[in-house]
C-alpha positions in Angstrom: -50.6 -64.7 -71.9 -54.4 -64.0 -72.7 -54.9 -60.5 -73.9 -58.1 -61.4 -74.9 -59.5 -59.5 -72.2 -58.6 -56.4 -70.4 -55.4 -56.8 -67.9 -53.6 -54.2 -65.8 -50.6 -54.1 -65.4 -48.8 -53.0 -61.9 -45.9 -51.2 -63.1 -42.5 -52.1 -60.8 -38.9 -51.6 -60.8 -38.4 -54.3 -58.3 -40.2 -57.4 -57.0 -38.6 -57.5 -53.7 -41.2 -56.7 -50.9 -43.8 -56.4 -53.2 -46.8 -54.6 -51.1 -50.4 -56.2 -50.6 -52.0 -53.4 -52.9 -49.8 -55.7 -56.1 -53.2 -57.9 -55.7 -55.4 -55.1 -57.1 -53.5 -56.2 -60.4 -53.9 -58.8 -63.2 -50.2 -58.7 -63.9 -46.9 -57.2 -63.0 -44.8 -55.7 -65.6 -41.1 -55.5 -64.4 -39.2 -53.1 -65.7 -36.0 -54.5 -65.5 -33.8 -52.3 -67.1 -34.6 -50.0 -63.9 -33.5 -52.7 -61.6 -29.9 -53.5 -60.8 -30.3 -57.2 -61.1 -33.5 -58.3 -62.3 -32.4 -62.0 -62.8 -31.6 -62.5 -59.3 -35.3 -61.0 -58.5 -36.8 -63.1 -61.0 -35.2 -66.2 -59.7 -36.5 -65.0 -56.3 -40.4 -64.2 -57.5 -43.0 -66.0 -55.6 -45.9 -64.2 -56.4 -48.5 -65.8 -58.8 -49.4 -63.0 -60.6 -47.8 -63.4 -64.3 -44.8 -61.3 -65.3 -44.7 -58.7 -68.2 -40.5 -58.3 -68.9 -39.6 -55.2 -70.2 -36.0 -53.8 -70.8 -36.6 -50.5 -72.2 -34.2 -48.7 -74.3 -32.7 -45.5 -73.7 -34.1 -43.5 -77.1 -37.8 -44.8 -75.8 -37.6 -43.1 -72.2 -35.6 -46.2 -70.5 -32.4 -47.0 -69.5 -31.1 -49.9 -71.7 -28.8 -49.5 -74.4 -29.7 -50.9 -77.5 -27.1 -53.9 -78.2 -27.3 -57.5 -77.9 -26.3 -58.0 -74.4 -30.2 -55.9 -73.8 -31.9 -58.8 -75.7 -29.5 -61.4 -74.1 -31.4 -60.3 -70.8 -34.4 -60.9 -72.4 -33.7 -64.7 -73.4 -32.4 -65.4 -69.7 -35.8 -63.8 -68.1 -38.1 -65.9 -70.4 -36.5 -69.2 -69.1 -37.9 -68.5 -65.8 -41.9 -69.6 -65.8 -43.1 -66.7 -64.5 -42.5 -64.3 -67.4 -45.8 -64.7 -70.0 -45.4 -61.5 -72.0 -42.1 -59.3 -73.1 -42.4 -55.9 -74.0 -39.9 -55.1 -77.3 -39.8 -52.1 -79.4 -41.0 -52.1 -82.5 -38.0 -49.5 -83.3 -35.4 -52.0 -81.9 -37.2 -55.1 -84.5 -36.4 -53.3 -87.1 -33.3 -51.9 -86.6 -32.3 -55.7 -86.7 -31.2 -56.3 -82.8 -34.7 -58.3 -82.0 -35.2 -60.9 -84.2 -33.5 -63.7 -82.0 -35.8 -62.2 -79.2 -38.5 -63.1 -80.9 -37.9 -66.4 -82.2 -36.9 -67.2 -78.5 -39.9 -65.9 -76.8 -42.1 -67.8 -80.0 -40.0 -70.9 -78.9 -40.9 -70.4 -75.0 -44.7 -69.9 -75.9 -44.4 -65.9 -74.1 -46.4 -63.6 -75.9 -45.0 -60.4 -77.6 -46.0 -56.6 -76.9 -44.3 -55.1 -80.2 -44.0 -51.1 -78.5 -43.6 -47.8 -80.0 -43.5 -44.5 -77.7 -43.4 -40.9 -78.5 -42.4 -38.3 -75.8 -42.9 -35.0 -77.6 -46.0 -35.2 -79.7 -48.7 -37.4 -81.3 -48.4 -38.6 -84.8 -51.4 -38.1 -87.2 -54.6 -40.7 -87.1 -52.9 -42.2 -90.3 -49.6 -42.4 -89.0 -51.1 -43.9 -85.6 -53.2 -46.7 -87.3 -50.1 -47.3 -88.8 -48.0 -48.2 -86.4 -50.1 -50.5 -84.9 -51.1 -52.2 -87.5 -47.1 -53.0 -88.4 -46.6 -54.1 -85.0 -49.5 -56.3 -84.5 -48.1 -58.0 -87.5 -45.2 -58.7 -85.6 -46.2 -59.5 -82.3 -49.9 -60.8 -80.4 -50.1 -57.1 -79.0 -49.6 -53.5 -80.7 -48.9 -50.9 -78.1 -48.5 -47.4 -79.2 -47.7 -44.4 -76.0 -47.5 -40.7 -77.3 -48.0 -37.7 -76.0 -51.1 -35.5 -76.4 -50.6 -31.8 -77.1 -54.3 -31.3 -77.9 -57.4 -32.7 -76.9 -57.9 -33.7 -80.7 -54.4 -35.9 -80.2 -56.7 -38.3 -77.4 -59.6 -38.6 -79.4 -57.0 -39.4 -82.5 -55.8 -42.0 -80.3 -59.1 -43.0 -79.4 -60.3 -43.9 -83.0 -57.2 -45.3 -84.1 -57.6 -47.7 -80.7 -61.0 -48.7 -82.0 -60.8 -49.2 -85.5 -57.8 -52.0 -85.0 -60.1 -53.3 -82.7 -62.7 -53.7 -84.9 -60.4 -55.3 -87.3 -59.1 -57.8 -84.8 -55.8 -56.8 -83.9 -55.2 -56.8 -80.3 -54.1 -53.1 -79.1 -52.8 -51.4 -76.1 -53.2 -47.6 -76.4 -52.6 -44.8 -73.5 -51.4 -41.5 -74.4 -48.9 -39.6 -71.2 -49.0 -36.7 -69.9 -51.0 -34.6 -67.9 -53.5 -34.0 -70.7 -53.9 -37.3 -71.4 -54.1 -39.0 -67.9 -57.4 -39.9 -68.5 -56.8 -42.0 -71.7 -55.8 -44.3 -69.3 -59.0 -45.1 -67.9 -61.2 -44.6 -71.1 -59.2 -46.7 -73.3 -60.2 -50.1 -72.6 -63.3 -48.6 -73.3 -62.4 -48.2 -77.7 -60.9 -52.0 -77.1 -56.8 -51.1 -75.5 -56.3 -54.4 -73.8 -53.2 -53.4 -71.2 -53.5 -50.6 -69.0 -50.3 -49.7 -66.5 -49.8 -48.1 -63.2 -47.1 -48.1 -60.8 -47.7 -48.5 -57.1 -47.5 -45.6 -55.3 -46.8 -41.8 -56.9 -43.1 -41.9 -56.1 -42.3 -44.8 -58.6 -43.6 -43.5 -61.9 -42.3 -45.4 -64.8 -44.1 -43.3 -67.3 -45.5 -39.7 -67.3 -49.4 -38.8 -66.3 -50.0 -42.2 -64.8 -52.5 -42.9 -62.3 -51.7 -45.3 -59.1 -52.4 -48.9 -59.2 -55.5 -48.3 -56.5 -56.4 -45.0 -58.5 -56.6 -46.5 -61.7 -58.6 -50.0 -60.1 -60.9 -47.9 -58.1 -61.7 -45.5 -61.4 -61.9 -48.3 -63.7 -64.2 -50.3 -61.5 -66.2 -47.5 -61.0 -66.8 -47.1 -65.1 -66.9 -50.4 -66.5 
């Protein structure tokens, strides 16, 4: 999947009935450890848009345990042609459960979002460049979600965004919240290359987000 350029990503804990508005989108990512059987919907996909399949884990704000049976749903979902990208934890790599993951998804020619999220705080500018350097060493994109306490924390984010940019790695960068809503729509700005946003304000899948049409219609308006 190209990340070469900015993509955004419609959000979705199902891909049944999958509203007009899922065209304002570059990509879908499914979150398929919020669906009760995401195999059967991926087997079922018709859409064209390409398919970002994440199976979060319960200790990084989803519902997934971390065992093998979570990556096992991960190997079946990239045999279906649809799925370009898959979204892994950077935590669950090196704990040891992903590496099979990843040799399967190198094998299938789907690209690899290596993730880290923080709930409670954001770590220091050091700490942050950090991270995402690390995981851009294991996958094609580093994503790194925290939470800002300060306004300091966004514009920490903000720098750390740009100077992996500027060094080549490819980076996607947002931090949640309410204070830091509008890192969403400034990011892409310092070089974040995946922005998210579910469909409607009911479905959520991550604090501070923005709609899909909110977050189109902003970003338009900007860039």
């Amino acid at each position: 999947m190209d990340f070469s350029t900015f993509v955004l990503a419609a959000s979705v804990t199902s891909l049944v009935d999958l509203p007009p508005s899922i065209n304002q989108a570059d990509a879908i990512e499914f979150r398929m450890d919020l669906s009760p059987d995401p195999l059967t919907e991926l087997s079922n996909y018709s859409h064209e848009l390409p398919i970002i399949a994440t199976n979060r884990v319960v200790h990084e704000g989803g519902r997934a345990p971390e065992n093998e049976s979570r990556m096992d749903l991960f190997c079946d979902a990239m045999e279906n042609s649809s799925v370009k990208a898959i979204d892994i934890e950077f935590s669950s790599i090196v704990s040891g459960y992903g590496q099979h993951t990843l040799d399967s998804a190198r094998e299938h020619g789907i690209s690899l979002i290596v993730s880290t999220h923080d709930f409670t705080s954001t770590p220091p500018l050091s700490k942050l460049e950090s991270i995402l350097i690390e995981s851009t060493k294991i996958g094609d994109v580093g994503k790194l979600s925290v939470t800002a306490e300060t306004p300091s924390d966004i514009l920490n984010l903000m720098v750390a965004t740009w100077n992996q940019t500027q060094s080549g790695d490819i980076v996607a960068t947002m931090s949640m919240g309410n204070l830091g809503s509008h890192s969403r729509v400034i990011a892409p700005f310092y070089g974040s290359k995946i922005g998210y946003a579910p469909l409607d304000s009911n479905n959520l899948t991550a604090p501070g987000q923005y709609t899909l049409e909110v977050l189109r219609t902003l970003m338009t308006s900007l860039y």
